[in-house]
Chimera marker file (.cmm) of the C-alpha trace (Angstrom):
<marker_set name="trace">
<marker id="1" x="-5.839" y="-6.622" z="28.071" r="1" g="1" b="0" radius="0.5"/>
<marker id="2" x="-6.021" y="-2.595" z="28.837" r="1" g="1" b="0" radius="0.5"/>
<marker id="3" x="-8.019" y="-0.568" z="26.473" r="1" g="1" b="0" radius="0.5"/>
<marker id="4" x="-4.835" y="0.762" z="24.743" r="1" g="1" b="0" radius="0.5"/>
<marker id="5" x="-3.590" y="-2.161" z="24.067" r="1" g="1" b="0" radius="0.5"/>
<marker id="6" x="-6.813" y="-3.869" z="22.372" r="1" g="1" b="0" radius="0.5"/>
<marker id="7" x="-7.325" y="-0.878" z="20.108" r="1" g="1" b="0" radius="0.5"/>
<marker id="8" x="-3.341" y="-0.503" z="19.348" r="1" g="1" b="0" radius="0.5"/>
<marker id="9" x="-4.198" y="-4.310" z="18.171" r="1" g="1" b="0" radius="0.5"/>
<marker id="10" x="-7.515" y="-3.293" z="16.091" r="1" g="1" b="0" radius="0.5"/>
<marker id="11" x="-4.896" y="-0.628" z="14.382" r="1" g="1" b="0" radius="0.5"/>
<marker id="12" x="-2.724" y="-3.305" z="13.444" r="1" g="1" b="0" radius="0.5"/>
<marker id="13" x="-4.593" y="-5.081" z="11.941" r="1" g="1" b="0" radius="0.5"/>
<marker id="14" x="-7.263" y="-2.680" z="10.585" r="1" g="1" b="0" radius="0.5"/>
<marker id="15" x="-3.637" y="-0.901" z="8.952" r="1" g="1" b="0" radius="0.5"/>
<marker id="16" x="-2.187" y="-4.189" z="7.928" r="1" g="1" b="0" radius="0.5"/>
<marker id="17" x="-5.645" y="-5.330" z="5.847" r="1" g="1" b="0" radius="0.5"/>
<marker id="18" x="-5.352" y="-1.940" z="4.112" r="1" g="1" b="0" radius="0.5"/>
<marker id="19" x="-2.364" y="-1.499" z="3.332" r="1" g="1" b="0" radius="0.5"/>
<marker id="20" x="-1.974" y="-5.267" z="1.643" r="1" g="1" b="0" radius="0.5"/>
<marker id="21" x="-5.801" y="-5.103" z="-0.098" r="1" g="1" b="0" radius="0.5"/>
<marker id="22" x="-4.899" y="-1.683" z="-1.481" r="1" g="1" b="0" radius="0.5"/>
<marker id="23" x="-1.133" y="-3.109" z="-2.681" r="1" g="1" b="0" radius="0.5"/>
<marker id="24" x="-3.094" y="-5.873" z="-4.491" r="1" g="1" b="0" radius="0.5"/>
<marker id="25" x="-5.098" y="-4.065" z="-6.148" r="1" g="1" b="0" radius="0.5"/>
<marker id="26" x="-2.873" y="-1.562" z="-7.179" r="1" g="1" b="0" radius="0.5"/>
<marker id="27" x="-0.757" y="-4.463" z="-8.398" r="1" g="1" b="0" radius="0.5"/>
<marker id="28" x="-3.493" y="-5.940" z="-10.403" r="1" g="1" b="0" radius="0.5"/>
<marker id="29" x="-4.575" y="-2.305" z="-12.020" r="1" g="1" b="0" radius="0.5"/>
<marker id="30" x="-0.787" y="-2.182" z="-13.271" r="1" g="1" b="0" radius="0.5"/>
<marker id="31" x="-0.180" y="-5.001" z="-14.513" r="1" g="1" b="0" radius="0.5"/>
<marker id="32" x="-3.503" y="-4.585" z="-16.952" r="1" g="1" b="0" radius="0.5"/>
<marker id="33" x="-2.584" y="-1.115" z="-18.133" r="1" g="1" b="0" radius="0.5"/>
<marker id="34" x="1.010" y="-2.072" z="-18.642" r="1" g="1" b="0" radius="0.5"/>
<marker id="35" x="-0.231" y="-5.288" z="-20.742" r="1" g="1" b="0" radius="0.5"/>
<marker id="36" x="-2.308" y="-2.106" z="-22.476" r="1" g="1" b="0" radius="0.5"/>
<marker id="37" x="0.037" y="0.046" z="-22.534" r="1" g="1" b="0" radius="0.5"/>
<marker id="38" x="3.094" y="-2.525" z="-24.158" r="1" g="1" b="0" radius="0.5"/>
<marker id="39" x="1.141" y="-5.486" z="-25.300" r="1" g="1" b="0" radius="0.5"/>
<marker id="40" x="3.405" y="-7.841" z="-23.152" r="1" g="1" b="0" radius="0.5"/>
<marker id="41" x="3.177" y="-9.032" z="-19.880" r="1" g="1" b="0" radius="0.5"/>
<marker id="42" x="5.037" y="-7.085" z="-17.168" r="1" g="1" b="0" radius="0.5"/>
<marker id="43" x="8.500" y="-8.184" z="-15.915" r="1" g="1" b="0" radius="0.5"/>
<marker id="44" x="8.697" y="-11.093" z="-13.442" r="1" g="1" b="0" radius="0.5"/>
<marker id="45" x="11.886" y="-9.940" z="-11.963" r="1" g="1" b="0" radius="0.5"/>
<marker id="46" x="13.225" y="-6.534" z="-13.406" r="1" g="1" b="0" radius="0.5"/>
<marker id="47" x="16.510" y="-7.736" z="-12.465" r="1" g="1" b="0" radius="0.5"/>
<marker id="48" x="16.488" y="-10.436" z="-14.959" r="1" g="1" b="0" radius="0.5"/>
<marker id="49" x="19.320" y="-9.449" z="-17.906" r="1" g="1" b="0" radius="0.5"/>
<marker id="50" x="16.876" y="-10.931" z="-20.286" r="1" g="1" b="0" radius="0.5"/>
<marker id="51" x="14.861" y="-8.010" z="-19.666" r="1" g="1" b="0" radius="0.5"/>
<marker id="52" x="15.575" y="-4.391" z="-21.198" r="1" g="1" b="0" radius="0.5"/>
<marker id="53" x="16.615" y="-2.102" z="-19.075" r="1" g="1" b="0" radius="0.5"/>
<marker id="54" x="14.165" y="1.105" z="-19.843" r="1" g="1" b="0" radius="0.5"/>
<marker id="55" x="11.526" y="-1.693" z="-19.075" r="1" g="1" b="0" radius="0.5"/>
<marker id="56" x="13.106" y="-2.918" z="-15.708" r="1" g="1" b="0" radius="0.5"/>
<marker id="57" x="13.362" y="0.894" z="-14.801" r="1" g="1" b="0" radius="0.5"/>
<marker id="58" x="9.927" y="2.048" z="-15.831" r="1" g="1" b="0" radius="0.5"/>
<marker id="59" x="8.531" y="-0.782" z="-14.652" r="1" g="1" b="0" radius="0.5"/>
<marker id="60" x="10.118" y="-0.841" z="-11.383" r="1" g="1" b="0" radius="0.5"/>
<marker id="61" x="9.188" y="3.151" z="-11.084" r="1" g="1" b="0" radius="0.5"/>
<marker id="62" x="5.812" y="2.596" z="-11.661" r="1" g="1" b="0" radius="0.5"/>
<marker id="63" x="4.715" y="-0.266" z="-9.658" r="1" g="1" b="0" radius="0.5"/>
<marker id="64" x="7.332" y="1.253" z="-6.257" r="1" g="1" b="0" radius="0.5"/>
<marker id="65" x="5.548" y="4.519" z="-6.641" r="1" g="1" b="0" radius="0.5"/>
<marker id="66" x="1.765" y="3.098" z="-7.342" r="1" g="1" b="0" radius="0.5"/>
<marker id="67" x="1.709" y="0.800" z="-4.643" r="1" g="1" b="0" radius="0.5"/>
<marker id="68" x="3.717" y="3.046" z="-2.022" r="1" g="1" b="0" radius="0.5"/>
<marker id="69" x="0.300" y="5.371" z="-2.930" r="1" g="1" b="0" radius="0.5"/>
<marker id="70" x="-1.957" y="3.694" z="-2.418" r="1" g="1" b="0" radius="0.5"/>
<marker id="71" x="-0.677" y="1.681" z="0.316" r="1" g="1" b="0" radius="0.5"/>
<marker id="72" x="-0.458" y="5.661" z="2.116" r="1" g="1" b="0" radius="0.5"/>
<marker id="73" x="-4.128" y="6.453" z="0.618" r="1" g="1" b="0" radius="0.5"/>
<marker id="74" x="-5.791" y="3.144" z="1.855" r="1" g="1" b="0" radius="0.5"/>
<marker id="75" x="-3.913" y="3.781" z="5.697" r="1" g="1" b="0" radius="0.5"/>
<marker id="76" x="-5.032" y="7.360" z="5.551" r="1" g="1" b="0" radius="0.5"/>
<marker id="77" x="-8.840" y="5.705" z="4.879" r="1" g="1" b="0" radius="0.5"/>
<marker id="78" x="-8.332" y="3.182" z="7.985" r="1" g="1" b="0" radius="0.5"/>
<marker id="79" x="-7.156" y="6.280" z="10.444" r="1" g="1" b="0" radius="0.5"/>
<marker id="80" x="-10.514" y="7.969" z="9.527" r="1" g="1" b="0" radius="0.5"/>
<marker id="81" x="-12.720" y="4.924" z="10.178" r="1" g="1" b="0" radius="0.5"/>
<marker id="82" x="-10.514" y="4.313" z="13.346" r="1" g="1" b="0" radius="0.5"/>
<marker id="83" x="-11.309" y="7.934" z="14.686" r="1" g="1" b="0" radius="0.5"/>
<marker id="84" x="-14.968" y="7.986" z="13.576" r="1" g="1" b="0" radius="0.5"/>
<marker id="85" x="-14.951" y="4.475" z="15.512" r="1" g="1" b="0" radius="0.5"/>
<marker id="86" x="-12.970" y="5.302" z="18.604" r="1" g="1" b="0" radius="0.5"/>
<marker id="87" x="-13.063" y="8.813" z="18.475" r="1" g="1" b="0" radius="0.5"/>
<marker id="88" x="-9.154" y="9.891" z="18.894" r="1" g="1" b="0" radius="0.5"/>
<marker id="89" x="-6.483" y="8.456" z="16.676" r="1" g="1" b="0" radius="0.5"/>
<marker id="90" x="-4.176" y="4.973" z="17.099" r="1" g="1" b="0" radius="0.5"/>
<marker id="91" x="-0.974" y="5.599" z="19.328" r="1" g="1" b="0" radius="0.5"/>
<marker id="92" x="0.870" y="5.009" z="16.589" r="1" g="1" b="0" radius="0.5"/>
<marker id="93" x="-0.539" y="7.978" z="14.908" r="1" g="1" b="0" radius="0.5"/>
<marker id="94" x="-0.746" y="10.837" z="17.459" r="1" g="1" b="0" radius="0.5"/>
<marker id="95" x="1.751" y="13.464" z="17.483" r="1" g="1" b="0" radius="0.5"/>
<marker id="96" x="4.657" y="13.629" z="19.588" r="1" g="1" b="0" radius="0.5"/>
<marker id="97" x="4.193" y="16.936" z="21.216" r="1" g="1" b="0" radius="0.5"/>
<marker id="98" x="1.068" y="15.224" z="23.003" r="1" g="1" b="0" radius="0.5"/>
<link id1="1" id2="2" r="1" g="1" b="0" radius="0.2"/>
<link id1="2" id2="3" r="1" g="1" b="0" radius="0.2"/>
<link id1="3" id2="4" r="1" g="1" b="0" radius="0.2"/>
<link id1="4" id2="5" r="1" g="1" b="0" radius="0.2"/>
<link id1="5" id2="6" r="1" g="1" b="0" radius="0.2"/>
<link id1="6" id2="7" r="1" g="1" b="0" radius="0.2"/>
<link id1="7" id2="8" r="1" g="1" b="0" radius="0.2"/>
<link id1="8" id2="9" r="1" g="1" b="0" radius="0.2"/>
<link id1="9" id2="10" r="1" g="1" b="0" radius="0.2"/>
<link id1="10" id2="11" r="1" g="1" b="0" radius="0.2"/>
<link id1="11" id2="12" r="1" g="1" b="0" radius="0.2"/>
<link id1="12" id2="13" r="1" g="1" b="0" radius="0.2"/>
<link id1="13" id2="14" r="1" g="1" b="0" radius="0.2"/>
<link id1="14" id2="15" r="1" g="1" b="0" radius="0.2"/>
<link id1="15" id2="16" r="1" g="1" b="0" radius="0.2"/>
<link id1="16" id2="17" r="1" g="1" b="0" radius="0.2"/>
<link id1="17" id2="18" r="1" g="1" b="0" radius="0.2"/>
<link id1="18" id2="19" r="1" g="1" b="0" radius="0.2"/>
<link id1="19" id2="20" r="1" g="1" b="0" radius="0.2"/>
<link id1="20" id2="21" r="1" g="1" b="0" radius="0.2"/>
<link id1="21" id2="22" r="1" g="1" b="0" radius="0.2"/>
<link id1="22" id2="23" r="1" g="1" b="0" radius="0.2"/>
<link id1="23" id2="24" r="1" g="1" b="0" radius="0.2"/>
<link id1="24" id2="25" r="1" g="1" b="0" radius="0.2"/>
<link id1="25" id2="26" r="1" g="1" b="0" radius="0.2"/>
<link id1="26" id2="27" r="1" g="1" b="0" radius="0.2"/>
<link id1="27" id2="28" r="1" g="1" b="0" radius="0.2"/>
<link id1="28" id2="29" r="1" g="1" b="0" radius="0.2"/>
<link id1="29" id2="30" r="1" g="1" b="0" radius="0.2"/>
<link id1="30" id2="31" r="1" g="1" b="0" radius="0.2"/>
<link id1="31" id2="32" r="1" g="1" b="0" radius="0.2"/>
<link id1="32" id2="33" r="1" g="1" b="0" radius="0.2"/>
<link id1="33" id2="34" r="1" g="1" b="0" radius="0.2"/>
<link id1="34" id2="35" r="1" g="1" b="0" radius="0.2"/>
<link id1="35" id2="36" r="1" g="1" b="0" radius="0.2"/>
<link id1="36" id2="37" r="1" g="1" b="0" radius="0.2"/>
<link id1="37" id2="38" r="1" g="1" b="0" radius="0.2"/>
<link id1="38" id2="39" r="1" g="1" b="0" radius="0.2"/>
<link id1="39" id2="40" r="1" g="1" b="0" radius="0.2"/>
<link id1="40" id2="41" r="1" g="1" b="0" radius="0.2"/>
<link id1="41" id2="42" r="1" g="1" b="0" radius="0.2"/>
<link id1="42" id2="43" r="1" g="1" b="0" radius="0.2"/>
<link id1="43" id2="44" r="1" g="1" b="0" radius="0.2"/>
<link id1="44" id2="45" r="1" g="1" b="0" radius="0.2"/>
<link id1="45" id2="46" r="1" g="1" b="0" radius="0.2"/>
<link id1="46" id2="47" r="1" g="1" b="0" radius="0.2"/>
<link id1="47" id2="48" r="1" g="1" b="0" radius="0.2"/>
<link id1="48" id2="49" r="1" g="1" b="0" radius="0.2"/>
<link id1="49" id2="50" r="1" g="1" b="0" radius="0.2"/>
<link id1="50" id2="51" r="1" g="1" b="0" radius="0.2"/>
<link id1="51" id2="52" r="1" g="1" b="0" radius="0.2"/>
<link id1="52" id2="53" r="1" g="1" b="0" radius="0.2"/>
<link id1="53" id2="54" r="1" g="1" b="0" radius="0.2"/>
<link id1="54" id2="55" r="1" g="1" b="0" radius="0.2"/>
<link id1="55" id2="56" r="1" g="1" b="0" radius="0.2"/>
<link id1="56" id2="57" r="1" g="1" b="0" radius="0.2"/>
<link id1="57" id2="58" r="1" g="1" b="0" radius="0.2"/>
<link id1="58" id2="59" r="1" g="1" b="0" radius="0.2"/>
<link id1="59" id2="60" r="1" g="1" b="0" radius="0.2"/>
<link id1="60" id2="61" r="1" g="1" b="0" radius="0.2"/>
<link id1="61" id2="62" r="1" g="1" b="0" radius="0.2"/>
<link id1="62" id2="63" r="1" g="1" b="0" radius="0.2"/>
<link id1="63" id2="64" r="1" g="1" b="0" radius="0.2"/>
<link id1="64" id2="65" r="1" g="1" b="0" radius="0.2"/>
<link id1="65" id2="66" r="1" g="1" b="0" radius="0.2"/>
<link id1="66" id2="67" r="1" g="1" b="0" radius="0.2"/>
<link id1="67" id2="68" r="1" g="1" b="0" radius="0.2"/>
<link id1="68" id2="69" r="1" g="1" b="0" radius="0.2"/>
<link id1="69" id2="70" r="1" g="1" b="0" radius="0.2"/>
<link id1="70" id2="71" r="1" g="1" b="0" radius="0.2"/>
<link id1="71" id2="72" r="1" g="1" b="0" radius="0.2"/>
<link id1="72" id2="73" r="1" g="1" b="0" radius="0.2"/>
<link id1="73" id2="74" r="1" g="1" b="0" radius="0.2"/>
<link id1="74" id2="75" r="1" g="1" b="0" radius="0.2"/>
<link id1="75" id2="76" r="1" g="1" b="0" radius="0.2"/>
<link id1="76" id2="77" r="1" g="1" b="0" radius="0.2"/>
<link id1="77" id2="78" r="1" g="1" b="0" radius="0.2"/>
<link id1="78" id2="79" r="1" g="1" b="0" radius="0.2"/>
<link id1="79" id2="80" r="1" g="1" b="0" radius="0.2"/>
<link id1="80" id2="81" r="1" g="1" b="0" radius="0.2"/>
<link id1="81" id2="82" r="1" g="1" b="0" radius="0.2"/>
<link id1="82" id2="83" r="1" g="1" b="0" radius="0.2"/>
<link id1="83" id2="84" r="1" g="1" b="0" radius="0.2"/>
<link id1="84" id2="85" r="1" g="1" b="0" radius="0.2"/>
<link id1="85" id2="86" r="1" g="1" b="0" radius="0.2"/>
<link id1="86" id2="87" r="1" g="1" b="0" radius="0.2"/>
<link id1="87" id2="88" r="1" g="1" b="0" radius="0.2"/>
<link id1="88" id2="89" r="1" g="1" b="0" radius="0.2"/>
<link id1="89" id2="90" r="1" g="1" b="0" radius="0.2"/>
<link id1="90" id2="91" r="1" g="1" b="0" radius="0.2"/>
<link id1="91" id2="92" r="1" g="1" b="0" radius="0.2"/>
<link id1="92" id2="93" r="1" g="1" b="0" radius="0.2"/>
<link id1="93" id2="94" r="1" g="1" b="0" radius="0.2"/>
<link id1="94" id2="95" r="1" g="1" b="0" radius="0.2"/>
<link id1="95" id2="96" r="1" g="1" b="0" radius="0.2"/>
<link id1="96" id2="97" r="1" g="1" b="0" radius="0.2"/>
<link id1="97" id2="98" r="1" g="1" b="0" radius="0.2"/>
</marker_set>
């Protein structure tokens, strides 16, 4: 396996840890200040007619946009280990005029 390759693979994975850890506990963090915030439990499935719409839409906001952060936040975190490891950035990250 070429150098490349094996580090493209540490990215992966490295990127793929991150991303999921930082989802979870993202997850977690909402769903304890919306049981704060409403006294209820979050929605299980926002599509659910059952369930009021300004709920399924501010829930739905809230968890898309939290997660999407800090999915971005704990990537950004993994590229700067990854350099300080490696010392140049994953393929996957470089720029294209390079």
């Amino acid at each position: 396996m070429s150098k490349d390759a094996k580090g493209s693979k540490i990215w992966a994975v490295l990127s793929l840890v991150s991303a999921l850890g930082a989802a979870s506990v993202a997850r977690k963090a909402l769903d304890t200040g919306w049981k704060a915030a409403t006294g209820r439990k979050p929605p299980q499935n926002p599509a659910d007619p059952d369930v009021q719409v300004w709920e399924a839409v501010a829930w739905a906001t809230v968890t898309g946009a939290t997660v999407a952060l800090a999915r971005m936040f704990a990537q950004r975190r993994a590229a700067t280990y990854y350099v300080k490891s490696t010392g140049h950035l994953p393929k996957q990250l470089e720029k294209d005029d390079k």
